[in-house]
C-alpha positions as CSV (number, residue, x, y, z in Angstrom):
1,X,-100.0,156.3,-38.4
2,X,-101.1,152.7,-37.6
3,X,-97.5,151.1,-38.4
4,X,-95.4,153.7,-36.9
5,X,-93.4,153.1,-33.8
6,X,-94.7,149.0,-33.8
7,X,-92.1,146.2,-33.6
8,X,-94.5,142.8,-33.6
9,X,-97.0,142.0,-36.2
10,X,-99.8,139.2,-35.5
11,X,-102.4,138.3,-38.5
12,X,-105.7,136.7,-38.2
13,X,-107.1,135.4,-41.2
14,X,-111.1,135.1,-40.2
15,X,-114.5,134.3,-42.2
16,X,-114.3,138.0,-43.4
17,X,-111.5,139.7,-42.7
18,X,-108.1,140.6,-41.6
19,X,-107.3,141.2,-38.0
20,X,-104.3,142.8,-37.9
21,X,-102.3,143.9,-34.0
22,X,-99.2,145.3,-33.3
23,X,-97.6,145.5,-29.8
24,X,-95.8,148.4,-28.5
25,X,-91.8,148.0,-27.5
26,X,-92.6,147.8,-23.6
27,X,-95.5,144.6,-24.2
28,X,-98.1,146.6,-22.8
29,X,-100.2,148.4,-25.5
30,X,-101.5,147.2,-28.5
31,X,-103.0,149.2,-32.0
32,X,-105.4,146.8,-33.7
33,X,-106.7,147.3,-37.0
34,X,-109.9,145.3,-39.5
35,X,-109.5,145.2,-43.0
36,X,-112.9,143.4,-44.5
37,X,-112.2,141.1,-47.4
38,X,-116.1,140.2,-47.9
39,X,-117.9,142.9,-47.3
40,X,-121.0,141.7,-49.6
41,X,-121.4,138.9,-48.1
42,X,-124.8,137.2,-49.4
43,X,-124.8,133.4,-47.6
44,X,-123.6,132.0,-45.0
45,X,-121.4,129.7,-46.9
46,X,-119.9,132.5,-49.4
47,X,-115.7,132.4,-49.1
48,X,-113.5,134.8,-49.7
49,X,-112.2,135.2,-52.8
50,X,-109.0,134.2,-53.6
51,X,-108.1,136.7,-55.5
52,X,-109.3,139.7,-53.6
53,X,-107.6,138.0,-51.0
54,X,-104.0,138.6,-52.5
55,X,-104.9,141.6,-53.6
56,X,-105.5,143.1,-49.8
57,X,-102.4,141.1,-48.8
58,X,-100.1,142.2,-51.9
59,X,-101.4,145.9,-50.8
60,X,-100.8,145.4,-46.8
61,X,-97.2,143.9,-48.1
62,X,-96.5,147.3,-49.8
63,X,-97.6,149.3,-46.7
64,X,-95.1,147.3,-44.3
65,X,-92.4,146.9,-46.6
66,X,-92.2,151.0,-46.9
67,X,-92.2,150.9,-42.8
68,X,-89.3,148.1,-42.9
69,X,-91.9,145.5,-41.4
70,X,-92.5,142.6,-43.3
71,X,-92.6,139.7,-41.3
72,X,-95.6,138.5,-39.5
73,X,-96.8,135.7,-37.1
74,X,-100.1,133.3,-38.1
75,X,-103.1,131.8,-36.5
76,X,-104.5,128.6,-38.2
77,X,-107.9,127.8,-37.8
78,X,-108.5,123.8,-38.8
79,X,-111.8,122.2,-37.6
80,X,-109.8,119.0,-37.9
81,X,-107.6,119.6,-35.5
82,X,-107.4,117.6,-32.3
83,X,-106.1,118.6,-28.4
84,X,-106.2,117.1,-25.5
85,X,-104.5,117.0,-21.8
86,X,-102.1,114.3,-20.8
87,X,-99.7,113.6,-17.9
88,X,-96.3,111.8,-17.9
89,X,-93.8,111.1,-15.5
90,X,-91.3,114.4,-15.4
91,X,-88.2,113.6,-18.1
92,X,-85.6,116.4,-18.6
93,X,-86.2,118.5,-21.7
94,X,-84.5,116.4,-24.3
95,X,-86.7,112.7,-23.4
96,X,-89.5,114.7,-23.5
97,X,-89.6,115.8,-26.7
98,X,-89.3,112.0,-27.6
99,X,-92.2,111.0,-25.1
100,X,-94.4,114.1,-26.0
101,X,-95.1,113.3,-29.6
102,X,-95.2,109.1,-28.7
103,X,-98.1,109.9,-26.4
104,X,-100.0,112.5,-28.6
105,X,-100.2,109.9,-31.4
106,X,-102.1,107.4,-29.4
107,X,-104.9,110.2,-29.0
108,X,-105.2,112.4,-32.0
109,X,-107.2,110.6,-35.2
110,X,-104.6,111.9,-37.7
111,X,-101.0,109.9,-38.2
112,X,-98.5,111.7,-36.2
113,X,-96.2,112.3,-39.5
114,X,-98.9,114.1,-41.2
115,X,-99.7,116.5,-38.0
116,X,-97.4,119.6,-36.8
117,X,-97.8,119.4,-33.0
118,X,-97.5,122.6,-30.5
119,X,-97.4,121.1,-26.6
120,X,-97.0,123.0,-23.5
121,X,-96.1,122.9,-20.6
122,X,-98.5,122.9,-17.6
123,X,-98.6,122.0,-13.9
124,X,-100.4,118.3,-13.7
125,X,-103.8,118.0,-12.7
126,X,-103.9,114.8,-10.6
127,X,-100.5,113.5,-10.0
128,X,-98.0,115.8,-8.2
129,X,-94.7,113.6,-9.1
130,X,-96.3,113.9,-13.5
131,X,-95.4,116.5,-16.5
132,X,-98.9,117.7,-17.5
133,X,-99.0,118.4,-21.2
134,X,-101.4,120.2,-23.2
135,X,-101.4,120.0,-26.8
136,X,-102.8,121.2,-30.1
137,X,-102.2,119.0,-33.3
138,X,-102.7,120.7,-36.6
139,X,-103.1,118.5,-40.0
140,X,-99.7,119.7,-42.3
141,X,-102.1,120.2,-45.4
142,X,-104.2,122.7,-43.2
143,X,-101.3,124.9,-42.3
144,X,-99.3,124.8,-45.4
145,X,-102.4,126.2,-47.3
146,X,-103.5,128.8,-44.7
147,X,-99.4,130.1,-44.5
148,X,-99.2,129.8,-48.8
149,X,-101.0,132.9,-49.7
150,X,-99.2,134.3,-47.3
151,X,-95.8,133.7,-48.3
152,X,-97.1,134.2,-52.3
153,X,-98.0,138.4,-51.4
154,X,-94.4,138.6,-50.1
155,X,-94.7,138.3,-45.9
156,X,-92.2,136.8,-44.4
157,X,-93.9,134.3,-42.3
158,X,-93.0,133.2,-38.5
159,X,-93.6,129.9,-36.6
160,X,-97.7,130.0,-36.7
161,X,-100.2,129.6,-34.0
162,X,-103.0,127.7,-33.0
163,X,-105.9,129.9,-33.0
164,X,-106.8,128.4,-29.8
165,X,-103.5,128.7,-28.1
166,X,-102.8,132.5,-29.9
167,X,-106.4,133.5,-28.1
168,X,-105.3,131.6,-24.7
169,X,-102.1,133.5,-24.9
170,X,-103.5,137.0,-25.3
171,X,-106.2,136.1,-22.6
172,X,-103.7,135.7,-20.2
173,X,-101.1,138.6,-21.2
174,X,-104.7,140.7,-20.5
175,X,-106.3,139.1,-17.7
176,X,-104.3,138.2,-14.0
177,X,-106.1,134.9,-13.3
178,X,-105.2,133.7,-10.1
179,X,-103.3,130.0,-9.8
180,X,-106.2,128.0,-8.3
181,X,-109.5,129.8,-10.1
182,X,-110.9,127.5,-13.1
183,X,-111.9,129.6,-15.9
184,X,-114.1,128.3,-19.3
185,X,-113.2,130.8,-21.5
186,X,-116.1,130.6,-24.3
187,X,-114.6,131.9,-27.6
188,X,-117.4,132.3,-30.4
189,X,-116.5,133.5,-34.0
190,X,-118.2,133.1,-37.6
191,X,-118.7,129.3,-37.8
192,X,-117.5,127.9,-34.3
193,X,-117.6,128.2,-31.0
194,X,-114.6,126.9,-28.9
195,X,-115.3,126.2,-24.5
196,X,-111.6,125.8,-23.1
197,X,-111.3,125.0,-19.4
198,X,-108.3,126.6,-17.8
199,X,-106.5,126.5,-13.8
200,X,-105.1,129.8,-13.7
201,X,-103.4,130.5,-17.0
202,X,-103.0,126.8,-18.4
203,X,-105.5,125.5,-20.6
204,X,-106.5,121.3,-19.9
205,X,-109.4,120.9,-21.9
206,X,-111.1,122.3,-25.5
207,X,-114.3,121.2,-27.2
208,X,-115.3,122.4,-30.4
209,X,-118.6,122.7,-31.8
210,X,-120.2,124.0,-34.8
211,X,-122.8,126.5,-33.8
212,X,-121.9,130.2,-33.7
213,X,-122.4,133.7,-35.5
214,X,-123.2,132.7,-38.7
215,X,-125.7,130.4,-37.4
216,X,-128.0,133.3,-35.5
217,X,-127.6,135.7,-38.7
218,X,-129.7,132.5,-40.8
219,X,-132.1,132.1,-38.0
220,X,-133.1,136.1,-38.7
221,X,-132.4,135.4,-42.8
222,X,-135.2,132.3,-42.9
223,X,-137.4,133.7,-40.4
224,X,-137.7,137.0,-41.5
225,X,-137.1,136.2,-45.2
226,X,-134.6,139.1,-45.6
227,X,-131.2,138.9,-47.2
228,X,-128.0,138.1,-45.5
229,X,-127.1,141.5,-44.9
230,X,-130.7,142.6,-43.6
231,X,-130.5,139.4,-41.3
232,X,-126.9,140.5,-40.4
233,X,-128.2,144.4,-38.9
234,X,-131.2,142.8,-37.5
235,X,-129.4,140.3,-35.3
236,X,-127.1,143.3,-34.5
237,X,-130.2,145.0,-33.1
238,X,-131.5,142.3,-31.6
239,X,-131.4,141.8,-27.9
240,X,-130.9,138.3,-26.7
241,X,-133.3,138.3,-23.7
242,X,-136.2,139.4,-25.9
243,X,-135.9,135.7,-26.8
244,X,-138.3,136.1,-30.1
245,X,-139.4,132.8,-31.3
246,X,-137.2,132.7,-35.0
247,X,-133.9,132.8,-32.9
248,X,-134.5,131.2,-29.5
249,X,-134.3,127.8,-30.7
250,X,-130.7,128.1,-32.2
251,X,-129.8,130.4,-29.0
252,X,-131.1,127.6,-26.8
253,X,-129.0,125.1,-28.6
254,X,-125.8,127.3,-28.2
255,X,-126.5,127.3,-24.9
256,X,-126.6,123.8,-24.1
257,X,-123.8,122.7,-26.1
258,X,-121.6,125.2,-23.4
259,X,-123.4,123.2,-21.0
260,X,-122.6,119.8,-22.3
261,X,-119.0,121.3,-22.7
262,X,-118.7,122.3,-19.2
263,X,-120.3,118.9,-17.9
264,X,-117.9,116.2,-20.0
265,X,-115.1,118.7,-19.0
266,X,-115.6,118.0,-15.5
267,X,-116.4,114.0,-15.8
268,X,-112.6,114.1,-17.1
269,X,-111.3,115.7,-14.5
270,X,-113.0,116.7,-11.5
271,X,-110.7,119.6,-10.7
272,X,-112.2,121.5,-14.1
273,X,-115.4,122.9,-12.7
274,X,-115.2,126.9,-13.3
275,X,-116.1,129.6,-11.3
276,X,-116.3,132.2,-13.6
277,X,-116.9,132.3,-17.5
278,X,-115.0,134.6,-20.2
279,X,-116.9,135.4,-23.4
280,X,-114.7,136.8,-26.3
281,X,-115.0,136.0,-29.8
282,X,-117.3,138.8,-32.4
283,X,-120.3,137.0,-31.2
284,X,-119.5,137.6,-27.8
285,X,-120.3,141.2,-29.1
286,X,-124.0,140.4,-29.5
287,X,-126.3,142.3,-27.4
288,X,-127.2,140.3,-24.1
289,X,-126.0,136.8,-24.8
290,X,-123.4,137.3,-21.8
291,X,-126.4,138.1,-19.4
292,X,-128.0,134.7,-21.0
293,X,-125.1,132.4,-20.6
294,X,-124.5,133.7,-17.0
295,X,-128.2,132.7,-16.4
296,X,-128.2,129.4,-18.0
297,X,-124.9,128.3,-16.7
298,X,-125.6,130.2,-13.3
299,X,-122.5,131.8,-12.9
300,X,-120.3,135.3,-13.3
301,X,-120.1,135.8,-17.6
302,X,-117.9,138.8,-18.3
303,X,-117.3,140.0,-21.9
304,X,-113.8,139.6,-22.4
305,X,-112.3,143.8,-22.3
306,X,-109.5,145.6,-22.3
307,X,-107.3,145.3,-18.5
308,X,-103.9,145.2,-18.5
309,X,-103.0,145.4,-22.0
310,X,-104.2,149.2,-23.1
311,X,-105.7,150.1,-26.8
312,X,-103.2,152.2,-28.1
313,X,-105.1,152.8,-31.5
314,X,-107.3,151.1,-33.7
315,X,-108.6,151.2,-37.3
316,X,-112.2,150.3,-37.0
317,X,-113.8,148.2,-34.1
318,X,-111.8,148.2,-31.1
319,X,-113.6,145.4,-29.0
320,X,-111.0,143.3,-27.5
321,X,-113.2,140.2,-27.9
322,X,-112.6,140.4,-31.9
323,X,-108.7,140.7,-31.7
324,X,-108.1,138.0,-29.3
325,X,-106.1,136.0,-31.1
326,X,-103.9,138.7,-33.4
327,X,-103.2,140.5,-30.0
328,X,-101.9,136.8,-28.6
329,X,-99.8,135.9,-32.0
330,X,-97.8,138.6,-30.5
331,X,-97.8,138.3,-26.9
332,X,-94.6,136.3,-26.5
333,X,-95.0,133.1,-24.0
């Protein structure tokens, strides 16, 4: 029974579906389950529909309530939202929070009233004697309507997350990354990918850009003149080192825009230059593209996989690289 015996409940909403993971009492195994909410899709741009939205959420309501688990915690997803990496001189806790939010506004394009801001904590970069903060800032309007449907089917909803910062959390609950090691961790999903430059578990630097899974499927769709769900099982066959002439192109654009990534990371801040990349996201499920990266980039690419947390049970896929960020929802800091 896939709710039996769980005690934390993480949802992320994604292009398609539901990603749904609960975490066992002792923190160190997880059941993850999929529930598609677009499984016709016909476009790239198609949405989900409202409607059948509720519906799976109203339904997943009942199931919970019956088990005496109703509340759940939220990643939000924004391609307006803004981070960055800042240092200040070491305050106790209480100027902080006054010096934190007066800093942030200075480099975020939104006005600070209309953002909700999540910083942390992290050793500084350059100066020994600073407080280095990183942040994410998330418009209001984004996360109100992203937590409404929620709230209308009956959850109860906690603090949400950052889908950056919920993947960065479950990353590190998984992985023991040693203090000094950089890591870019290169998160690819439907419509984005994310490259996020970490020293040992802290993250200092994120750049966004719009290229990702959806992208390859309509390279395969307009070069082979299929459908969307032909195009879909044929880039799902396809092997990215046979490097055919309809997908190359966009593959060779992905690529550099992880390179570009990498390279204004390290212009910022010296100290960022990895040593090993981590690959997660559903497109970090395509066949070969970790072998690709790890030539282009020349360095280690490893699919991120199952290590220290252990997959108790699962309801459909089980790849760890599609659950990311439900598993760190509830992975507490």
């Amino acid at each position: 029974m896939f709710w039996s015996k769980k005690i934390h409940l993480g949802i992320d909403l994604g292009s398609d579906s539901l990603k749904v993971c609960t975490l066992d009492g002792n923190g160190t195994s997880c059941s993850v389950s999929l529930f598609p909410l677009l499984p016709d899709r016909s476009s790239k741009d198609q949405k989900i529909d409202p409607l059948a939205l509720q519906q799976r959420l109203v339904a997943l309501t009942g199931e919970l309530k019956s088990k005496g688990k109703s509340k759940v915690d939220l990643s939000l997803h924004s391609s307006t939202s803004a981070s960055g990496y800042l240092e200040l001189p070491k305050l106790s806790a209480e100027k902080l929070q006054v010096a934190i939010p007066s800093a942030v506004a200075r480099e975020i394009p939104h006005p600070l009233q209309e953002v909700n801001l999540y910083p942390q904590l992290v050793p500084p970069l350059m100066d020994t004697n600073a407080q280095g903060i990183f942040f994410v800032a998330v418009p209001k309007l984004v996360q109100e309507a992203q937590t409404q449907a929620f709230v209308q089917a009956g959850f109860e909803v906690g603090s949400p997350t950052p889908g950056m910062l919920a993947c960065l959390r479950g990353l590190t609950r998984n992985l023991n990354l040693p203090a000094e090691q950089v890591t870019a961790l290169v998160l690819s999903g439907y419509q984005r990918t994310a490259v996020i430059l970490m020293k040992g578990p802290h993250p200092y630097f994120c750049r966004e850009f719009q290229l990702a899974g959806s992208d390859f499927t309509y390279a395969f769709q307009m070069g082979d003149q299929v459908d969307w769900p032909e195009a879909e099982r044929r880039k799902k066959a396809y092997d990215v080192g046979e490097k055919d002439f309809k997908v190359e192109s966009f593959v060779q654009n992905w690529l550099g825009d992880v390179q570009r990534s990498l390279n204004y990371a390290a212009q910022k801040h010296a100290q960022l230059v990895p040593t090993q990349v981590i690959l997660s996201g559903g497109t970090a499920l395509w066949k070969g593209l970790a072998e690709r990266l790890s030539e282009f980039l020349k360095l280690p690419v490893t699919r991120h996989q199952w290590n220290q947390l252990k997959l108790q049970s699962s309801s459909g896929p089980s790849d760890m690289a599609l659950f990311d960020e439900a598993i760190g929802l509830v992975c507490r800091p």
